[in-house]
C-alpha positions as CSV (number, residue, x, y, z in Angstrom):
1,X,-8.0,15.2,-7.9
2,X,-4.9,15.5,-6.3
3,X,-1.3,14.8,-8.0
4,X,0.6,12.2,-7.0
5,X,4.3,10.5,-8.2
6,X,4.4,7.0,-8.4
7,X,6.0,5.0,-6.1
8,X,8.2,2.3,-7.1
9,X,9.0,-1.0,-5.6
10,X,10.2,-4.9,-7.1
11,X,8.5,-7.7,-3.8
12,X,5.0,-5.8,-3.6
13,X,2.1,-4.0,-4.8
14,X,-0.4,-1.6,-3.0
15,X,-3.0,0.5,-4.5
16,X,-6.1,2.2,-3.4
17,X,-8.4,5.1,-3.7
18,X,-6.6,7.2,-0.9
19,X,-3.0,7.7,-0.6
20,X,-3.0,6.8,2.9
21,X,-4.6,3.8,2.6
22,X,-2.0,2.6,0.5
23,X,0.6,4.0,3.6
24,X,-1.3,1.2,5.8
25,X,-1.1,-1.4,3.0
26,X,2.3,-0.9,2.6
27,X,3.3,-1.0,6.7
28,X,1.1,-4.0,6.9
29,X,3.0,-5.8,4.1
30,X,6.6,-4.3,5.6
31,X,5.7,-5.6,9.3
32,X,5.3,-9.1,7.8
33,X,2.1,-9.1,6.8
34,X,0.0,-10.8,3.8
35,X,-2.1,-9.7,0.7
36,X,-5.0,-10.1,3.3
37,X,-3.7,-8.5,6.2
38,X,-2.9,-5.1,3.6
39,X,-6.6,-5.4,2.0
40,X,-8.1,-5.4,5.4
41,X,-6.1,-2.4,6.8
């Protein structure tokens, strides 16, 4: 298991199994993006 610090934020919410997967979430969401568009990256 790898340690990880949480990440803060008050407009959204991305979580996942893989820390990079939450990256794309997260750029998906910033770019305009919905709750769709995230899950799918």
């Amino acid at each position: 298991m790898h340690p990880t610090q949480p990440v803060l934020a008050s407009e959204a919410l991305v979580a996942s199994a893989h820390p990079l997967a939450s990256l794309a979430g997260v750029r998906v969401l910033q770019e305009g993006g919905n709750a769709f568009d995230a899950a799918i990256a």
